[in-house]
Structure formats: C-alpha cells, structure tokens
N, C-alpha and C positions, 0 to 999 in steps of 0.2 A: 504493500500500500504506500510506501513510502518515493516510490519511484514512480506513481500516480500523483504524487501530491506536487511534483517537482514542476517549475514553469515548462511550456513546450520549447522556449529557445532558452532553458538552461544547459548551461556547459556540461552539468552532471551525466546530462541524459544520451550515454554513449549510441544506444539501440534504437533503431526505430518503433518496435514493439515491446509492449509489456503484455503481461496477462497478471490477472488477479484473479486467486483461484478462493475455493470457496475455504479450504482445511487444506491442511497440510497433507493427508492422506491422498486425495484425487490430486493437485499436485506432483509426490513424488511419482501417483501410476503414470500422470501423464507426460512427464518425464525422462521414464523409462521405457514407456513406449516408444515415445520421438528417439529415444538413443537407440533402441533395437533396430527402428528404421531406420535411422542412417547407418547403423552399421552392416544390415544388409544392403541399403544401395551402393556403401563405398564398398563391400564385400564383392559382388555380383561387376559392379562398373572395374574394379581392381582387377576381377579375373578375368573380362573378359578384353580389357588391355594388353593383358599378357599373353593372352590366347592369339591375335592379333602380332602384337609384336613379335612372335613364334613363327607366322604363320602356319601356323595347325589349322588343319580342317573342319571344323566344330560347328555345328549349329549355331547363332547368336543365342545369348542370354535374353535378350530382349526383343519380342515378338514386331517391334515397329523400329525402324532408325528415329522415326519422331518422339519415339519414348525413351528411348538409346540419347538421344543429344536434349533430354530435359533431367537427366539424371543431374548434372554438375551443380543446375539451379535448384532442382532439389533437396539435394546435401546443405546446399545453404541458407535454404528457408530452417531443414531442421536444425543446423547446428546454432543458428541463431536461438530458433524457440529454447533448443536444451541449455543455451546461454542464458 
C-alpha cells in the first residue's frame, strides 16, 4: 500500500505497475505462479535456442513463430509482476 500512496511522478516509483493484493497468502500464490511461468517460458524459449543453434532436427517448441517471437515480451511483463 505504501507504493500506492507514493505521487505518480515521484522518483521512488521505479515500476510502472503495482498491485495491491488483498492478504499476504493470495499474494505469495500469485507470485509463485508468475515465477513458474517465467521459468517455463525462459525454460522452453532457452531450449529451443539451443536446439536451433545445433541445428538439430526437432519439431519447434512453439506451435506459431507468432507465439515463438512474443515469448521475450512475455518474460518481461512476468518478471516485472514477480518484481
């Protein structure tokens, strides 16, 4: 709450986004959900870089190239929320 309270063009306010959550419990689950997600898309986007870089034969990891090149901005929308 205290990062709600701060002006919008204060210096403090490193983040574009905050959330206020209601308890600390829904909080840490939502937290640890945003981590698990990013660490499967950096898990998933890491391997199949390397798969790539190889050139091995493999099936893409990712069913669309359009979903394939919104992976990077995804990583960054969660690792912000998990900030």
């Amino acid at each position: 709450m205290l990062y709600h309270t701060l002006a919008s063009d204060s210096t403090a306010r490193v983040l574009s986004t905050f959330f206020c959550f209601p308890n600390l419990d829904t909080a840490q689950q939502l937290v640890l959900y945003w981590t698990g997600l990013l660490f499967m898309h950096l898990s998933q986007f890491g391997s199949e870089q390397e798969i790539r870089r190889r050139n091995l034969d493999l099936p893409s990891l990712y069913p669309t190239d359009s979903e394939r090149g919104a992976v990077p901005a995804r990583c960054m929308e969660l690792a912000i929320n998990v900030t």
